[in-house]
MARGU-163647 format. One record per residue: residue in three letters; x, y negated, z of N, C-alpha, C in turn. Coordinates in pm, whole numbers, plus 50000, padded with zeros to 5 digits. Last residue first. Example, Ala and Ser with C-alpha at 12.3 -4.5 7.8 and 13.67 -1.06 7.14 Angstrom:
REM MARGU-163647
Ser512855022550708513675010650714512904999750787Ala513195056950780512305045050780513205033050780
***
This chain:
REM MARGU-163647
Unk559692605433255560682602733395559752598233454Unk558062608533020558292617233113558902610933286Unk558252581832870556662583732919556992595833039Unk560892577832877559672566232914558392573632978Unk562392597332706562162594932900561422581732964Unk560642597532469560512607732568560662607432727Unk561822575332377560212576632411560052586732511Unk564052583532346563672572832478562532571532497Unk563982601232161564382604032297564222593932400Unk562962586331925562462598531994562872602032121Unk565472571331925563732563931953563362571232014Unk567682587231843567522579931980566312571932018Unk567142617031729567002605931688566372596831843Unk567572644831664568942635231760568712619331736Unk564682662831818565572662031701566572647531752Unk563502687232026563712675732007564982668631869Unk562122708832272562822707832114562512693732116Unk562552717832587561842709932501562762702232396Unk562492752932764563592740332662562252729732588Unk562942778032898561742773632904563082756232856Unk563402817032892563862800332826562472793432876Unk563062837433143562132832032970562542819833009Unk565162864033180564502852533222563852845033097Unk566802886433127565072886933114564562881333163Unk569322871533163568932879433036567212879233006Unk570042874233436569212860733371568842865833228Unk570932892333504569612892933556569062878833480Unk573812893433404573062901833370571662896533396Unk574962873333625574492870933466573582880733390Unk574762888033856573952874633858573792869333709Unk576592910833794575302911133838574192895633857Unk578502906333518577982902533660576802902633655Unk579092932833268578182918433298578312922733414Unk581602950033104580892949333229580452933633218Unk581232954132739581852950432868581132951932971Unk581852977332455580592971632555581692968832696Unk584012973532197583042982432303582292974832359Unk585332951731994584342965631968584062972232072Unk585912930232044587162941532127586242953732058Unk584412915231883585942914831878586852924931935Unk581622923131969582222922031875584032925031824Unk582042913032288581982927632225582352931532073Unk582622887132233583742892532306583482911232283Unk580762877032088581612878532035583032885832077Unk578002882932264578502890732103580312886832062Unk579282872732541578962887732496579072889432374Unk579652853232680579832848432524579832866732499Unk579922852932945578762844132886578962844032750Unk581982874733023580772879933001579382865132893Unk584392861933089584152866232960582302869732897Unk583822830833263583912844233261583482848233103Unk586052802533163584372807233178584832822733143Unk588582790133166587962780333184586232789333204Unk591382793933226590332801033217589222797633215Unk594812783333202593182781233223592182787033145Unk597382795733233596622793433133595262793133191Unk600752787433290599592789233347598572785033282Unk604222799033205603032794833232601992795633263Unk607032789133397606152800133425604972792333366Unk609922791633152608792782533250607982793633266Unk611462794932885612142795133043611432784633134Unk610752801832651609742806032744610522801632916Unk610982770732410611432781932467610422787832595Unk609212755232218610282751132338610942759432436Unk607962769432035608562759531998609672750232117Unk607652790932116607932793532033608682780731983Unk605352779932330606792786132375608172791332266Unk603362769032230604232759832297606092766332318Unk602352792032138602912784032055603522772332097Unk601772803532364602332808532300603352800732172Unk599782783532455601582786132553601832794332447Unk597992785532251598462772932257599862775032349Unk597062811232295597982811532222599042797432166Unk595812807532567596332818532558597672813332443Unk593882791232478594902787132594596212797532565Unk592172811732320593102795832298593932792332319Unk591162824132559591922830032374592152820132377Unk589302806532659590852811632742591672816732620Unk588002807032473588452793132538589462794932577Unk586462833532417587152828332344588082814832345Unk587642854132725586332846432693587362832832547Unk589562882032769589302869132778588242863132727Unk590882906732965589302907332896589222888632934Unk593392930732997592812918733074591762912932964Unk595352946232954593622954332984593002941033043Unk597562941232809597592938632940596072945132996Unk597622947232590598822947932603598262948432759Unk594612949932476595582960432460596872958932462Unk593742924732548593032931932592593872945832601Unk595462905932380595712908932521594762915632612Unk595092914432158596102915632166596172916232351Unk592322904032089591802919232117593562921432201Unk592262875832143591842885132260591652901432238Unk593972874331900594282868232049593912876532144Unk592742875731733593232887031747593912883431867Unk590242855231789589602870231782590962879031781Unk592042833231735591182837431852590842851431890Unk592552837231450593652836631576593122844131689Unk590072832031317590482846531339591632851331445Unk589472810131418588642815531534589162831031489Unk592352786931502591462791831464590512803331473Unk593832766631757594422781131687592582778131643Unk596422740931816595252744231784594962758731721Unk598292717932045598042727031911596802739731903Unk600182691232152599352697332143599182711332021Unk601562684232486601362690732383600752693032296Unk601812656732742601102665832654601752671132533Unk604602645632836603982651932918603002662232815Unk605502627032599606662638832695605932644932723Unk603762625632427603882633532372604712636532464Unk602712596732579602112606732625602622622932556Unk605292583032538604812584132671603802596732667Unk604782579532260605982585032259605932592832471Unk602652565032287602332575632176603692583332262Unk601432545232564602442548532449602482561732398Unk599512556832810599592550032696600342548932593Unk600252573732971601092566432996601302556732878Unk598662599233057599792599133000601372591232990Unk596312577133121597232587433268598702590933219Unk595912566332894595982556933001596812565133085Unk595102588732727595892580932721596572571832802Unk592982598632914594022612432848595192601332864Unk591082582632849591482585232985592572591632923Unk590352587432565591132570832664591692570432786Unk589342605432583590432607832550591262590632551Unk586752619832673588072612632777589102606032699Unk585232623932477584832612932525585942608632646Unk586442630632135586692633332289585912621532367Unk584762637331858585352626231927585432626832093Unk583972670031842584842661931706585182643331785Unk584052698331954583812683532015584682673431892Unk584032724432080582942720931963582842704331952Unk583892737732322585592728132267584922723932105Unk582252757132360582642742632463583432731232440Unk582442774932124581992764832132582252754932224Unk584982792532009585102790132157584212773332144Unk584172795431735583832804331902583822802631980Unk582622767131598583542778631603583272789131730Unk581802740231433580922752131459582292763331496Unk583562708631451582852723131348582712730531491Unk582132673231459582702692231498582312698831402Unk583212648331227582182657131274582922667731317Unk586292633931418585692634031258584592644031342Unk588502603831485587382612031523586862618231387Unk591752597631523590952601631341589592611331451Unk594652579631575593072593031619592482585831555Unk597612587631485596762583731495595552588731550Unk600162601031550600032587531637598612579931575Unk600582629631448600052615931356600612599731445Unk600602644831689601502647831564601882631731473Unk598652635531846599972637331860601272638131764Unk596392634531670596822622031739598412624331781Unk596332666731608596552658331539597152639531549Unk595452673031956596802682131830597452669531704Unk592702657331912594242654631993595332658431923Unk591492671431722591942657331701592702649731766Unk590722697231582592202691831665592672676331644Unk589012718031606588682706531650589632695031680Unk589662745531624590062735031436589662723431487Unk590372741331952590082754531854590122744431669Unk593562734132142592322732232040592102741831961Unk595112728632405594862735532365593562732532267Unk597762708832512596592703832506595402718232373Unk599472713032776599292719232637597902713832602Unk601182693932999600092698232981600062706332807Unk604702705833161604192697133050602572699533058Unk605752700233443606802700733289606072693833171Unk604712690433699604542696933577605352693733487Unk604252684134046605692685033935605432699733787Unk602742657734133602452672134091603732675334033Unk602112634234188603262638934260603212654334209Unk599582621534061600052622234254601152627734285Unk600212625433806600442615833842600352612134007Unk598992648833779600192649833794601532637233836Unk596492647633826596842654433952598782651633948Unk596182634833608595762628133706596732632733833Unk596452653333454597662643533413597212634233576Unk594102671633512595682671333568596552670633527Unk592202654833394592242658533571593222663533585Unk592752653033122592962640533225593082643833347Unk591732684833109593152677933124593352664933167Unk588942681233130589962690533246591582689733264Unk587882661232966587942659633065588762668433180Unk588632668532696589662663932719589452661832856Unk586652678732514586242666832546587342661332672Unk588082700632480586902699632429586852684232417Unk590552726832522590162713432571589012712632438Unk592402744332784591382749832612590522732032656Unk595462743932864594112738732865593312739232793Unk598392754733026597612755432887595972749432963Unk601012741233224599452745533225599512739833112Unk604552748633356603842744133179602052748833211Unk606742746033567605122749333537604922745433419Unk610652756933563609112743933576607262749733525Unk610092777833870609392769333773610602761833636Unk609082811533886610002803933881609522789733802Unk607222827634130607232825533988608392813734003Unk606362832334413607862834434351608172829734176Unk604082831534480604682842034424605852846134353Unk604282800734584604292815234707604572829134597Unk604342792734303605412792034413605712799334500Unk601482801034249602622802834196603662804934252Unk599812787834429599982800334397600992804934345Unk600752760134411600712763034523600912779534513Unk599492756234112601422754634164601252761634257Unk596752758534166597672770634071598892769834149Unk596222738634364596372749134384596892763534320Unk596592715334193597452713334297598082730934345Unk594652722433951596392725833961596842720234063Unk592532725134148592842737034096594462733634012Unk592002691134219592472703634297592742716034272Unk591002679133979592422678033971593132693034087Unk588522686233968589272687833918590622692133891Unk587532662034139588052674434204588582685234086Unk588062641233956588802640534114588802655634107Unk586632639633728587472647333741588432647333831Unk583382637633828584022653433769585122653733754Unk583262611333894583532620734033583602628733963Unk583602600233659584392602133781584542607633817Unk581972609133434581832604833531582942607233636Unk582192621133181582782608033159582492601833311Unk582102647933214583092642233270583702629233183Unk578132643633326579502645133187581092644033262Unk576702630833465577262641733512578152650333403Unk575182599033534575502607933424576432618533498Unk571882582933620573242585533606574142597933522Unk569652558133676570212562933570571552566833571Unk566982547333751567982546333815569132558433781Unk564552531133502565262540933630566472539133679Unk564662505933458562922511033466563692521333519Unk566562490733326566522483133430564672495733483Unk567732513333148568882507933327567412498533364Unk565782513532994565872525233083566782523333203Unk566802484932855564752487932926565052502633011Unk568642487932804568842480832930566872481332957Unk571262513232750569912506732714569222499832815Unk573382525932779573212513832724572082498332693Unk572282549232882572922543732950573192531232915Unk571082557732596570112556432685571112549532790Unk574052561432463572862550032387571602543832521Unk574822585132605575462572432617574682560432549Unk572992605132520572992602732634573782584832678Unk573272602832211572132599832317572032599832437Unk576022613132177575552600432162574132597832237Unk575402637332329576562630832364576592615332335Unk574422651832103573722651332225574442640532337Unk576042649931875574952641531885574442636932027Unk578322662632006578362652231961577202642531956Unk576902687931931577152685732085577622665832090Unk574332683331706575452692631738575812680631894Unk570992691531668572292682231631573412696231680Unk567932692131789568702698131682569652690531616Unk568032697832156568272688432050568672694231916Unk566062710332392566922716532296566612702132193Unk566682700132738566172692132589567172700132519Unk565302712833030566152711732946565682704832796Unk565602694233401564812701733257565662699333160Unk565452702533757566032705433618565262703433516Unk563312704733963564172690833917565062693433811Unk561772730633918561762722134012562562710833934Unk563372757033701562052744833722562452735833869Unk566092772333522565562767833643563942756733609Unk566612778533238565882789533338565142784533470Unk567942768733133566822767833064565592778033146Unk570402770833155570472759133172568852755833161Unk571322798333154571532794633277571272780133320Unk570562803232884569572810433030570052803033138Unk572662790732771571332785932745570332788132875Unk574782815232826574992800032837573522784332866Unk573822833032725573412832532878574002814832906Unk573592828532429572392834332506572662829532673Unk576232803732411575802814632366574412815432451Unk574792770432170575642775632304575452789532308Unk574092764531942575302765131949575962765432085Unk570622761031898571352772031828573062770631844Unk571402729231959570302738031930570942751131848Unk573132712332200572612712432088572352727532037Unk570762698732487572132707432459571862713732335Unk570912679032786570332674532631571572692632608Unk568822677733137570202686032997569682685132909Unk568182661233342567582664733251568932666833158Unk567352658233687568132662533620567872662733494Unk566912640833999566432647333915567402652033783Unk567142635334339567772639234198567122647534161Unk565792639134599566422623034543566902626734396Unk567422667734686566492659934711567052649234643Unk568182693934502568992688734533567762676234593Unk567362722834286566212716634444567122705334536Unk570252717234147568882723434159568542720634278Unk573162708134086572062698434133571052706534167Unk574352730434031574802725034141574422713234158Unk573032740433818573362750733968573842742234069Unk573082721233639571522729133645571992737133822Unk575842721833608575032708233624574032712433718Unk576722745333515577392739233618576352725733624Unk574862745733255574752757833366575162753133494Unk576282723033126574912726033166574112733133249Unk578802732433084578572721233208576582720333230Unk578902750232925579302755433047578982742033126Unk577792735232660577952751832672578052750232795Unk578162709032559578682719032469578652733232514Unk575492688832710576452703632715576762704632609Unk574872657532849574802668732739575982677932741Unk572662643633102573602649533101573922659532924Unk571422619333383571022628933212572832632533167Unk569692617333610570522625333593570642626533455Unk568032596433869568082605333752569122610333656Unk567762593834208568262588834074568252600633966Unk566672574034478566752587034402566892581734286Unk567752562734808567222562834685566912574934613Unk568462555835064567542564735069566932560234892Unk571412556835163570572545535086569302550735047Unk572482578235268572642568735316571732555235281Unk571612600735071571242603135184570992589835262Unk573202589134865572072588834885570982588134942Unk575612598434936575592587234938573662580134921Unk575612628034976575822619035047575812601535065Unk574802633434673573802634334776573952629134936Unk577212625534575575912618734521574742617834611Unk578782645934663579012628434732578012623434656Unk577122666534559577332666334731578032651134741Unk577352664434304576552666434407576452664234527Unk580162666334253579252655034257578172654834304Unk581172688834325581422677834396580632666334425Unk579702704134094579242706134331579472697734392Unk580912699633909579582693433937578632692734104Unk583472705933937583052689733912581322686333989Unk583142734034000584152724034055583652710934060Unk581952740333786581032742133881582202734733984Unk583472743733575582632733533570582072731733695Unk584222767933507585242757333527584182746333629Unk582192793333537582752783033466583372771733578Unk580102806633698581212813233654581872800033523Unk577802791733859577372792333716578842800333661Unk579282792034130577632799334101577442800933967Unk582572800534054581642796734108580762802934052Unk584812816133973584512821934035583062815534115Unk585992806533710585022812433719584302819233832Unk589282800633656588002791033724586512793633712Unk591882816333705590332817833680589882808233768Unk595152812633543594402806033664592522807433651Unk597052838733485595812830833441595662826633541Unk600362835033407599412836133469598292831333392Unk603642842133303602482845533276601192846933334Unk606092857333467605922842733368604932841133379Unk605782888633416606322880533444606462863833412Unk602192890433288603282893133304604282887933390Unk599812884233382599052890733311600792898733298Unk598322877533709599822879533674599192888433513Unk596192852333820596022863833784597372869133678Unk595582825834048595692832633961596112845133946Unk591532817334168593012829934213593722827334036Unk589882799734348590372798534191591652805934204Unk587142804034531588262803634497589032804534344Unk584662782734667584812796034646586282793734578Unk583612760434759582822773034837583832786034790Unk582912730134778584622734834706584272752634803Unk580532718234863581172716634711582372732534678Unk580522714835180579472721035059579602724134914Unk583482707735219583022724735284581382725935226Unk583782684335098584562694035048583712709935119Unk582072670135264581412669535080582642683235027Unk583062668335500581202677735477581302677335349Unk585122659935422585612674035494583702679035497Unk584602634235383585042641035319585392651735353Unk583232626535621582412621935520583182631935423Unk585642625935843584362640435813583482637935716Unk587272605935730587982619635695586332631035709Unk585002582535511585962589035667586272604635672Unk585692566835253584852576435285585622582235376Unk587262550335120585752544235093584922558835146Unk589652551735144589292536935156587842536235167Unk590312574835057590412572135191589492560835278Unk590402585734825588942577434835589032575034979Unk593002596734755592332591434625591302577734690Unk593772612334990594452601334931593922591534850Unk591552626735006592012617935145592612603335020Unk591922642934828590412629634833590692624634939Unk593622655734863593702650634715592642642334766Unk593082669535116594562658235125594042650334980Unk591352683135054590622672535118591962661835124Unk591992704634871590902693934851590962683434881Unk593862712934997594682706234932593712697034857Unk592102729735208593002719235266593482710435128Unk590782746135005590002736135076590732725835143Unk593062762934889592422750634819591432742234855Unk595282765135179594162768435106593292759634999Unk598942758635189597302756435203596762763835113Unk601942765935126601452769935256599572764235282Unk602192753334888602102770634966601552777835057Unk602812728134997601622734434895600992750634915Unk605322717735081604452726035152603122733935044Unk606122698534900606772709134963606482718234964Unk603442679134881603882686734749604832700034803Unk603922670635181602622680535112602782686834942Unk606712655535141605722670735239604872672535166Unk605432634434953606542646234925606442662135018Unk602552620034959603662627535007604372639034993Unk601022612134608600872623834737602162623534851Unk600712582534489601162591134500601522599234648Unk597562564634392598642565634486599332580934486Unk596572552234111596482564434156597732569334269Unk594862519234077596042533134082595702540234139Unk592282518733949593152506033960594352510233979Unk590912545533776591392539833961592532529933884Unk587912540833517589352542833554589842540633687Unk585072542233333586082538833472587022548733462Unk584822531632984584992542533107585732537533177Unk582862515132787584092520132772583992531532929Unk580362499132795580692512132700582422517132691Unk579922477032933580952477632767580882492032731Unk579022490533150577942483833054578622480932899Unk580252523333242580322508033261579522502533132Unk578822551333321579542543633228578872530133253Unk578232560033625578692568333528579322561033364Unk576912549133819576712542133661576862547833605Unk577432566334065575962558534013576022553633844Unk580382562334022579672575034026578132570533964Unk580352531234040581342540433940580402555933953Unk579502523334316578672523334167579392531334064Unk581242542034474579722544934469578982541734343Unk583972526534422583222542134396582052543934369Unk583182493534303583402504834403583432519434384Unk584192476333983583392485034115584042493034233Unk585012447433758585732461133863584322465833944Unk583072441333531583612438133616584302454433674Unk583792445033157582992448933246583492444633353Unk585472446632950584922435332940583792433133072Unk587572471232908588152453932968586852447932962Unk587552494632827587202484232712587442473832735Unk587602510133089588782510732977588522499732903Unk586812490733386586482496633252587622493933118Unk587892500233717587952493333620587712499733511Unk587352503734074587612511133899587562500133857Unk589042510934393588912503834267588922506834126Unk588522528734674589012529534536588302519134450
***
């Protein structure tokens, strides 16, 4: 596979450096030179695999060129461990849960992957590299779980201060050995600029060996893309009728590029929903034809706390660049946090099904997709993090007490262990000067 940088001013790479760099020196983002399309059999057939088979066809196709079928069948059988079921809330009407990994978030998809071809490639070149990374909430946990005691890698989470929930934090602030965490007092944005300033910076590129685990990195949204190969796949065997419409609670736009990506192999989607909490600067680009970055606001479904998308060049490019190109395929629209809150008490007491405020989103973004284009599609709403990591507000909102997983529960009476830090990029490079 051949990347190239969105901004044009950078040379082309290989995979390996594309993963390793994580952002090209213009400061823009890798991109595949193309994205070859899947055989028609295997779109057919779909049904008939497990999301470990439709793994390895999606990275057969993608990275054939640069990794032998058992190079990719060891990075899929350590990475891709557990399952993404959907869930009938009605006729029509699915959830696709991406919570079933180690950290219960979406995320743990991207970050296992990368792990494991980071650590394969590593293995091969006997280096080690450092890791910096910022959370709005669920990729920190997915980072921290699926790099930990990882050899050759080190790790360090920036994540802004007072705006992820309690277990969200525990799960990023809990581990030692090669994890550490930086409470930043900003917002997710900030943490986001400092990570990309230090990648810029050519006294820390040329003194470590410097990579990123955002889904401004590649390798987070290849695999990605394998949970809507595998929704359709579910679907179909259940008879649901198509065309497919997937909702997306979006933040930083990286889970949807992954399947405009997927849809660009041959996927047969109707449409993406580009789901926003007041953060709606996609919603708005669509409407407008302009993008207008502005500061986040502070809302519930924090992960989506993101006032300038860092994919959202990607978004454009897969779409199909033209304003009018990307409004066939994406949607967009945005619900607020009282929406939210009657969102999830509505489908707690129509269906007994218990959403996390992201999925509330998704939830009402097909709703409002459907209002405006009719319901004759089956849709499929991403789930992006078990209800349990956002407890006050999901108890709050439904008023009783929920069931916690036994692996979230136990982090509760774990002791934070975070180094405070304010969003000023001196301060932070001092910091990985003298620490790294």
């Amino acid at each position: 596979m051949k990347l190239y940088s969105t901004a044009g001013q950078s040379p082309d790479v290989d995979l390996q450096e594309a993963i390793f760099r994580g952002l090209p020196p213009d400061n823009g983002l890798y991109m595949p030179e193309s994205i070859p399309v899947l055989p028609q059999e295997f779109i057919d057939n779909l049904d008939q695999k497990s999301i470990q088979e439709i793994a390895f066809a999606v990275c057969k196709n993608l990275l054939g060129n640069d990794l032998t079928d058992a190079e990719i069948s060891s990075i899929i059988s350590k990475s891709i461990t557990f399952e993404a079921p959907i869930v009938e809330l009605e006729t029509g009407t699915e959830v696709l849960e991406l919570f079933h990994g180690p950290s219960m978030a979406f995320k743990d998809f991207g970050a296992r992957f990368m792990a494991a071809i980071m650590s394969h490639y590593l293995q091969k070149s006997q280096q080690e590299i450092r890791i910096l990374v910022a959370t709005s909430g669920d990729t920190g946990g997915a980072v921290a779980q699926g790099f930990y005691d990882t050899p050759g890698i080190s790790v360090t989470i920036l994540y802004p201060k007072g705006k992820v929930s309690d277990i969200q934090e525990k799960q990023l602030t809990t581990l030692d050995k090669n994890v550490t965490a930086l409470e930043i007092d900003g917002t997710f944005d900030d943490c986001q600029a400092l990570v990309k300033q230090a990648f810029l910076d050519e006294e820390l590129r040329s003194k470590f060996n410097l990579a990123s685990a955002n889904s401004i990195n590649i390798s987070r949204l290849i695999p990605q893309s394998f949970y809507y190969f595998s929704a359709y796949a579910q679907a179909k065997k259940k008879g649901n009728k198509l065309p497919i419409v997937f909702s997306v609670p979006s933040g930083n736009f990286g889970n949807l590029s992954a399947g405009i990506m997927a849809y660009q192999m041959g996927l047969p989607i109707k449409a993406f929903i580009a789901a926003t909490n007041v953060n709606k600067i996609v919603p708005d680009f669509l409407k407008s034809g302009k993008y207008e970055p502005k500061p986040s606001q502070e809302t519930l479904s924090n992960a989506m706390d993101v006032g300038n998308p860092s994919n959202f060049v990607r978004m454009q490019i897969l779409a199909g660049g033209e304003l009018e190109k990307i409004q066939n395929i994406v949607k967009g629209y945005h619900t607020d946090d009282a929406k939210t809150r009657e969102t999830m008490k509505e489908v707690f007491e129509k269906y007994d099904y218990i959403m996390c405020p992201h999925t509330a989103v998704a939830y009402d973004g097909l709703k409002q997709y459907r209002k405006e284009f009719g319901s004759d599609n089956c849709g499929i709403i991403l789930s992006t993090a078990h209800y349990a990591k956002f407890l006050p507000t999901v108890e709050g909102t439904l008023g009783q007490k929920v069931l916690i997983p036994a692996r979230l529960e136990e982090l509760l009476d774990k002791q934070k262990v975070a180094i405070s830090m304010n969003c000023d990029f001196k301060g932070f490079k001092e910091y990985l000067l003298k620490e790294l």
